[in-house]
N, CA, C and O of each residue as an XYZ file, in Angstrom:
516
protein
N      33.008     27.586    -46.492
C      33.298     27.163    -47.841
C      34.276     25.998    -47.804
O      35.086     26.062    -46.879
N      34.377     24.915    -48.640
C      34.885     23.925    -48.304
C      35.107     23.985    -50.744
O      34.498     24.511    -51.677
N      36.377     23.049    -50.556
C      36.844     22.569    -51.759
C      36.362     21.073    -51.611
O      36.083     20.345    -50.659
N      36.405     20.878    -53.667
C      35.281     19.525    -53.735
C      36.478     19.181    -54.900
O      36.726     19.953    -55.827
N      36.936     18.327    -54.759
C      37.599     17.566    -56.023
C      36.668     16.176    -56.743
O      36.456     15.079    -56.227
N      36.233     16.684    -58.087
C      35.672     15.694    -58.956
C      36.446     14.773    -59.575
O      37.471     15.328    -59.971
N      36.427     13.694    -59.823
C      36.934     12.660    -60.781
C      36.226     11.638    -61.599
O      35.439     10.811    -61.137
N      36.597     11.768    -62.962
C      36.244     10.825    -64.225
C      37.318      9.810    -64.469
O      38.191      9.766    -65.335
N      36.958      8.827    -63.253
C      38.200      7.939    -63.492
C      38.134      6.619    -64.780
O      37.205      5.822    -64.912
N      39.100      6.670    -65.429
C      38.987      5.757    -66.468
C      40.768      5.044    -66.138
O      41.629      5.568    -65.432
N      40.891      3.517    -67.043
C      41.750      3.035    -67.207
C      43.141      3.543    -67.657
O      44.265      3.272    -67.235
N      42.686      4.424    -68.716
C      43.944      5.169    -69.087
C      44.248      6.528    -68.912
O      45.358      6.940    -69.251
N      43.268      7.402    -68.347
C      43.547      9.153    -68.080
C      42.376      8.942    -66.657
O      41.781      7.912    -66.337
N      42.326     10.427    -65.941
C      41.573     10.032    -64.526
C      41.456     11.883    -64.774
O      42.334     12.731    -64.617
N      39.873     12.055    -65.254
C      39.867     13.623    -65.473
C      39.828     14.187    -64.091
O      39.597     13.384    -63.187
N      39.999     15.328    -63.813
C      39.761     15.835    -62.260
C      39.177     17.368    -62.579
O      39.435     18.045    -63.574
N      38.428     17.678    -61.599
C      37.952     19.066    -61.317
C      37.740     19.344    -60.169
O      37.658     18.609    -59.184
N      37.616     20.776    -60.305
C      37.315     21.472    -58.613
C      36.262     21.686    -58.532
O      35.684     21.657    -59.618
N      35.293     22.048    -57.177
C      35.199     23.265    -57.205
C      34.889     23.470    -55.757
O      35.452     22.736    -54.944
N      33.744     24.726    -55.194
C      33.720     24.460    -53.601
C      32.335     24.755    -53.420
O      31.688     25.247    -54.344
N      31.699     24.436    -52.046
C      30.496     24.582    -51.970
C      29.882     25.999    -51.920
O      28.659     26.094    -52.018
N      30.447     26.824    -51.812
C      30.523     28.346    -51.683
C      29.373     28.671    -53.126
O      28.156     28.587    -52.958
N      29.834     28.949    -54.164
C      29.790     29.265    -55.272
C      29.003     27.745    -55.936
O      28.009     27.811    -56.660
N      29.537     26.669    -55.606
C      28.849     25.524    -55.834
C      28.772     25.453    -57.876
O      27.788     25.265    -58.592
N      30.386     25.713    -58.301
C      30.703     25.781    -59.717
C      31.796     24.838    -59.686
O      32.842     24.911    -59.041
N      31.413     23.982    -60.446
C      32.701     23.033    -61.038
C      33.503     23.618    -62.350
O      32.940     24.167    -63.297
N      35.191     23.358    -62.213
C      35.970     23.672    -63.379
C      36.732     22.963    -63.436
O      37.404     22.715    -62.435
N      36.973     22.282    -64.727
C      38.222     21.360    -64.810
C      39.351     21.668    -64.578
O      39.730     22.837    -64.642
N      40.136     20.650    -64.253
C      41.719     21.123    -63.602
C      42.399     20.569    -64.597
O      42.837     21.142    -65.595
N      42.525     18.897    -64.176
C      43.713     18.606    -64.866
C      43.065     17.071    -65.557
O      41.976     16.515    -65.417
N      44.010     16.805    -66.162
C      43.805     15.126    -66.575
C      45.113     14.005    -66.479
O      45.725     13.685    -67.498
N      45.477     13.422    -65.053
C      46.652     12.781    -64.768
C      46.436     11.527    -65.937
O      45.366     11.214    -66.458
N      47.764     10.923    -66.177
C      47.632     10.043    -67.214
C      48.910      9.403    -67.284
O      49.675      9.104    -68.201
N      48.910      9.277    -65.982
C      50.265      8.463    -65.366
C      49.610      6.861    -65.541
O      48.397      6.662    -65.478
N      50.738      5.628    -65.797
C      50.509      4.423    -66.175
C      50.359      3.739    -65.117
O      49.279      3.150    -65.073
N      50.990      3.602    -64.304
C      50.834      2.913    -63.193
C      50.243      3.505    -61.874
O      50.562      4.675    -61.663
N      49.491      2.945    -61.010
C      48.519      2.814    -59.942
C      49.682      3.623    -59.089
O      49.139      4.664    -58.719
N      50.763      3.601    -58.716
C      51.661      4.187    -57.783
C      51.947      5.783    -58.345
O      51.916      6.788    -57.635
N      52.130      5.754    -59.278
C      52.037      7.089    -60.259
C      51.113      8.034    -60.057
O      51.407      9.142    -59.610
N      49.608      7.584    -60.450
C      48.904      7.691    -60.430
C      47.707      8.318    -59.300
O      46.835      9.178    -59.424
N      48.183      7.334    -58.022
C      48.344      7.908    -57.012
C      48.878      8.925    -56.091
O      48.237      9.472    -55.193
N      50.372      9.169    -56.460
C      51.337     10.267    -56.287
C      50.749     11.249    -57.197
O      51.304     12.323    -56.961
N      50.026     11.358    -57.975
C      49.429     12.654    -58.149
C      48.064     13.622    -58.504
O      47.742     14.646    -59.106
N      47.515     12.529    -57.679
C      46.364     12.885    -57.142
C      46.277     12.812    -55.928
O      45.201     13.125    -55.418
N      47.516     12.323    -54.986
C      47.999     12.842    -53.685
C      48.525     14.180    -53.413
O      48.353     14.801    -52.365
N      49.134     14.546    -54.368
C      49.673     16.112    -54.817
C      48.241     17.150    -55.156
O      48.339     18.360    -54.951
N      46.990     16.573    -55.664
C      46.420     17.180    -55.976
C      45.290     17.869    -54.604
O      44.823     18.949    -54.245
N      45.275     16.122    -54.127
C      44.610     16.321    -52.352
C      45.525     17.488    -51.573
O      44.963     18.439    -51.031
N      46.907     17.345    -51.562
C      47.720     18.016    -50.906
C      47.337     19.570    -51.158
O      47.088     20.282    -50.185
N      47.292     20.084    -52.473
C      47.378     21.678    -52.746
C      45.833     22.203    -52.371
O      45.691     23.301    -51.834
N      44.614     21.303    -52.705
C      43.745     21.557    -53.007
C      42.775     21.550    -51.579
O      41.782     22.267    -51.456
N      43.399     20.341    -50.251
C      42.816     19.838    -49.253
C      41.148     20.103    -49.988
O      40.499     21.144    -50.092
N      40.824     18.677    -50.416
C      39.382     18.845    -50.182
C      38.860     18.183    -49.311
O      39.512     17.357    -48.673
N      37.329     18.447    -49.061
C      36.438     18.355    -48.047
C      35.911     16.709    -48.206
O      35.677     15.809    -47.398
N      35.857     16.845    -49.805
C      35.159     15.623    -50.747
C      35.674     15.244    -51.339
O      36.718     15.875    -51.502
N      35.555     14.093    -52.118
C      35.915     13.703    -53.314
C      34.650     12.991    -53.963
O      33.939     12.155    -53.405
N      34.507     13.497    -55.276
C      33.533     12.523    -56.101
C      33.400     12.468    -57.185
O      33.307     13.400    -57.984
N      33.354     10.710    -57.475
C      33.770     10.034    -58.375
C      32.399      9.792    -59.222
O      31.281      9.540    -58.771
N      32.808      9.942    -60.591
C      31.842      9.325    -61.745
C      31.708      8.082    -61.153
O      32.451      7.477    -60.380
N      30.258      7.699    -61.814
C      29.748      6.098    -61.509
C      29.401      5.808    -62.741
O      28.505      6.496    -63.229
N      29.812      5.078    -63.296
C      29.463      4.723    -65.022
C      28.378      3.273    -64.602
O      28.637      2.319    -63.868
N      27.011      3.606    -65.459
C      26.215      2.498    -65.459
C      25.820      2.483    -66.762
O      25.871      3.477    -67.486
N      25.295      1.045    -67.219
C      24.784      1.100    -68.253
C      23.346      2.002    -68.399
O      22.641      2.290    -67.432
N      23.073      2.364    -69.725
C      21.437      3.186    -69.533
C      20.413      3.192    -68.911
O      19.758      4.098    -68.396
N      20.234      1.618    -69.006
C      18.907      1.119    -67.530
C      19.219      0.889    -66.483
O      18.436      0.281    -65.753
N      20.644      1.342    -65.961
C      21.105      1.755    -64.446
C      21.739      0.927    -64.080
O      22.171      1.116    -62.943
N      22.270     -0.755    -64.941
C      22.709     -1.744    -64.623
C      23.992     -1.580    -64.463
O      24.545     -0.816    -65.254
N      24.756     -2.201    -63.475
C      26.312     -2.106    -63.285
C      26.736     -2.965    -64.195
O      26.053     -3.800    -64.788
N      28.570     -2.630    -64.369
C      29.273     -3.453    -65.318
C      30.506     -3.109    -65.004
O      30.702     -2.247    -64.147
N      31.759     -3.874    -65.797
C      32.969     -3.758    -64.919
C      33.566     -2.417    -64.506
O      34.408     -2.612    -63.629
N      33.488     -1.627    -64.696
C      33.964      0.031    -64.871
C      33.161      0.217    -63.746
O      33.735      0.547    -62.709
N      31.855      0.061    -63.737
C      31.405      0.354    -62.640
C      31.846     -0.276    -60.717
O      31.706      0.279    -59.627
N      32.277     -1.347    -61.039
C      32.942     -2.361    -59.828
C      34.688     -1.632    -59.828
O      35.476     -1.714    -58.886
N      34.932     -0.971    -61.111
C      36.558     -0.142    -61.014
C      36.449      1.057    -60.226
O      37.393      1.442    -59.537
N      35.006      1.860    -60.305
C      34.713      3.405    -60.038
C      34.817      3.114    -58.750
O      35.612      3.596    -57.943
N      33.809      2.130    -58.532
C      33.819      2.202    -56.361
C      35.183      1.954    -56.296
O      35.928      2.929    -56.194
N      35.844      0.376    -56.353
C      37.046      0.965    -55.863
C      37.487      1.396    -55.840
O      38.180      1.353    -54.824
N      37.839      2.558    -56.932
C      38.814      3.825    -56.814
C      37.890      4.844    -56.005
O      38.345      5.981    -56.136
N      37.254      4.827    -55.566
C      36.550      6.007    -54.628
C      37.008      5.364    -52.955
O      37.213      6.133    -52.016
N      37.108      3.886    -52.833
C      37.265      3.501    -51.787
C      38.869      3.622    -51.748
O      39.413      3.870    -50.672
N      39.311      3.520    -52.430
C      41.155      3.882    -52.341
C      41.135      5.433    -52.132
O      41.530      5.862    -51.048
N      40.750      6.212    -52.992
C      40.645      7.771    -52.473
C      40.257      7.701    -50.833
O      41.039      8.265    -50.067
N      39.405      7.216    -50.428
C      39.117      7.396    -49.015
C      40.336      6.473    -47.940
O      40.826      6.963    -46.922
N      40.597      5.282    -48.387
C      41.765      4.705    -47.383
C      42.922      5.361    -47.664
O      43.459      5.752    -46.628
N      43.601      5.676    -48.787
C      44.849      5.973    -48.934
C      45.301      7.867    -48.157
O      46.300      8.120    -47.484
N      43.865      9.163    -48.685
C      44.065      9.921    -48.292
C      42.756     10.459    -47.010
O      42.774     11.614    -46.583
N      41.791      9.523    -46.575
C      41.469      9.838    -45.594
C      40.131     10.833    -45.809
O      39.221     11.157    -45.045
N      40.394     11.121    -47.015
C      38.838     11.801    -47.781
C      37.336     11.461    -47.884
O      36.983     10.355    -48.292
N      36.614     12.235    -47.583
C      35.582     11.604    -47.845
C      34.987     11.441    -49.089
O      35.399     12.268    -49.903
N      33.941     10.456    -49.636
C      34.230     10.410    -51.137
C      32.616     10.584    -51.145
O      31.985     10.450    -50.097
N      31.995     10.878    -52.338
C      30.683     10.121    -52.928
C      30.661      9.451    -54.321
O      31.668      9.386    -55.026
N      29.497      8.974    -54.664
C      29.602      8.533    -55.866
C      28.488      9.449    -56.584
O      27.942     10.318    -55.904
N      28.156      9.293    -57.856
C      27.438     10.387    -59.206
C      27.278      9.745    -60.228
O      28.042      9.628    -61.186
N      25.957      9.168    -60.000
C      25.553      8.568    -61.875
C      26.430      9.557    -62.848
O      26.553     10.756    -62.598
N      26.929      9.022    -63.799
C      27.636     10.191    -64.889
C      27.107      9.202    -66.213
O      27.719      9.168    -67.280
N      26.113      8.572    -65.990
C      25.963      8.085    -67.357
C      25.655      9.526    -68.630
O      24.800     10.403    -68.509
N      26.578      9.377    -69.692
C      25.889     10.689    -70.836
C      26.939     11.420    -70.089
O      26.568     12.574    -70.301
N      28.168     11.534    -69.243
C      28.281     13.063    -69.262
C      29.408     13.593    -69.797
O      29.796     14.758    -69.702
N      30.210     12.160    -70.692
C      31.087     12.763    -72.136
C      29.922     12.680    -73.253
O      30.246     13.366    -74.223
N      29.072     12.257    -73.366
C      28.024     12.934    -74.500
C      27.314     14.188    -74.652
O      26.692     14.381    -75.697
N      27.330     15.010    -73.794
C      27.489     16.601    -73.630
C      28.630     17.415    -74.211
O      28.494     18.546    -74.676
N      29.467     16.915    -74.159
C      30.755     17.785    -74.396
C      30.663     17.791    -76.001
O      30.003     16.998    -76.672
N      31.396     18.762    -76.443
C      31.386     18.443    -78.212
C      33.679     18.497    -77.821
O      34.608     19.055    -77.237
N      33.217     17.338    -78.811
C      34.809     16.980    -79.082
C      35.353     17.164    -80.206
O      34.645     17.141    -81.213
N      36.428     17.340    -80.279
C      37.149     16.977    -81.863
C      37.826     15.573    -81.277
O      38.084     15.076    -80.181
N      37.945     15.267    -82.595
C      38.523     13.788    -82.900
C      40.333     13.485    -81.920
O      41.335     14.136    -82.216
N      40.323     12.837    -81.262
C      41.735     12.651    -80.382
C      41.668     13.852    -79.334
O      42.592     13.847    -78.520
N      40.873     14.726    -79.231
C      40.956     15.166    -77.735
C      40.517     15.213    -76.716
O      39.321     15.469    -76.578
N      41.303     14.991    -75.692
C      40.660     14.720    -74.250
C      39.659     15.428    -73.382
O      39.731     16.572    -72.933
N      38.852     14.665    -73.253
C      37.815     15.554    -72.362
C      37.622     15.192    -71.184
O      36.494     15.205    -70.691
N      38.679     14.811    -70.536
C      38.435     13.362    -69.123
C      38.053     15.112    -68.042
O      37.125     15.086    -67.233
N      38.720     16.149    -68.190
C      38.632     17.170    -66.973
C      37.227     17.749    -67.071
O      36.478     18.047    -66.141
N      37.024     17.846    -68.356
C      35.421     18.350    -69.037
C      34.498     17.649    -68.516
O      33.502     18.181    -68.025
N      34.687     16.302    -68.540
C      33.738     15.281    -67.599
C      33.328     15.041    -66.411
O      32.235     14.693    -65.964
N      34.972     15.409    -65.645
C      35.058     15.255    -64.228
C      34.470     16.714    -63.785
O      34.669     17.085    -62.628
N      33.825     17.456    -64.598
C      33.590     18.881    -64.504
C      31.708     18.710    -64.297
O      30.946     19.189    -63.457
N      31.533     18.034    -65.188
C      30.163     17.607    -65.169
C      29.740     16.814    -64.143
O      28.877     17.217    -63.363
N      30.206     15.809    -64.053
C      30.563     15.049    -62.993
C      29.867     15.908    -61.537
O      28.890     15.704    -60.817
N      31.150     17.123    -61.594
C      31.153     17.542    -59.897
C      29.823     18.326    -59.997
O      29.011     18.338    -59.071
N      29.617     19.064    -61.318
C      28.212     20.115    -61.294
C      27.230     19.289    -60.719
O      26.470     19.596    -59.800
N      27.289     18.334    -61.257
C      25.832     17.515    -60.987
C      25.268     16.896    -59.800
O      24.146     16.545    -59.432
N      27.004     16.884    -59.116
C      26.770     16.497    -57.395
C      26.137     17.704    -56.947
O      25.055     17.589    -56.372
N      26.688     18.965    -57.135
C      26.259     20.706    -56.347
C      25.434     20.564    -56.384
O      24.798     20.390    -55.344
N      24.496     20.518    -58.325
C      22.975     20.677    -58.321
C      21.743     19.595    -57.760
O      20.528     19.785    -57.694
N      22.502     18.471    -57.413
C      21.605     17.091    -57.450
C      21.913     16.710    -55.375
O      21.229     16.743    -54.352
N      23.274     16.403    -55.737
C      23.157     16.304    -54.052
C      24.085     16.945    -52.943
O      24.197     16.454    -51.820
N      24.710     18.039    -53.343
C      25.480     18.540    -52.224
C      23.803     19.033    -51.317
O      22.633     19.090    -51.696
N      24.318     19.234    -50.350
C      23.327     20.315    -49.550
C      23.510     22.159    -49.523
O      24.444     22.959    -49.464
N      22.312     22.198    -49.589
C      22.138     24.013    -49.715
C      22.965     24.509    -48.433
O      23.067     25.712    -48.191
């Protein structure tokens, strides 16, 4: 059994979830929403630290007909900083639609809800059995 940390990284919050290949269930954890890149880092270094995962994987935001755009050129690099800074291995996860699943109320965050979807969709789509 191995732990899988998901992430819905965006500009201003960076949702995160767990889960492990065991059970192969994603649950949201947390939603860091620290301002700066050093911040930001320090605690999702804390999060690698408690959690040691196996993986890491990051939402890939594309437009509908699969086309990249700037968010999408932000997602890799932050998957490639997850891998230089803590040594992790990362993947990436179409997540187009997967805050349009969630039902929201107005001003609340769903970045962990995402990064939740996010990781399900790696278990069901491409982790290995």
């Amino acid at each position: 059994m191995e732990t899988v940390l998901g992430f819905d990284f965006g500009l201003k919050r960076i949702g995160v979830a767990v889960g492990n290949t065991l059970i192969r269930q994603a649950q949201p954890l947390s939603i860091i929403t620290a301002e700066t890149n050093d911040a930001r880092f320090a605690a999702i270094g804390a999060l690698i630290q408690e959690w040691r995962p196996a993986c890491c994987v990051v939402g890939l935001p594309l437009h509908p007909d699969g086309a990249e755009h700037e968010m999408t050129v932000r997602c890799r690099r932050f998957a490639n900083q997850l891998n230089g800074r803590f040594g992790v291995a990362t993947a990436l996860v179409d997540e187009r639609y997967s805050s349009a699943v969630i039902a929201q109320k107005r001003g609340e965050a769903v970045d962990a809800q995402s990064a939740a979807i996010i990781l399900q969709q790696y278990f069901n789509d491409y982790a290995e059995s």
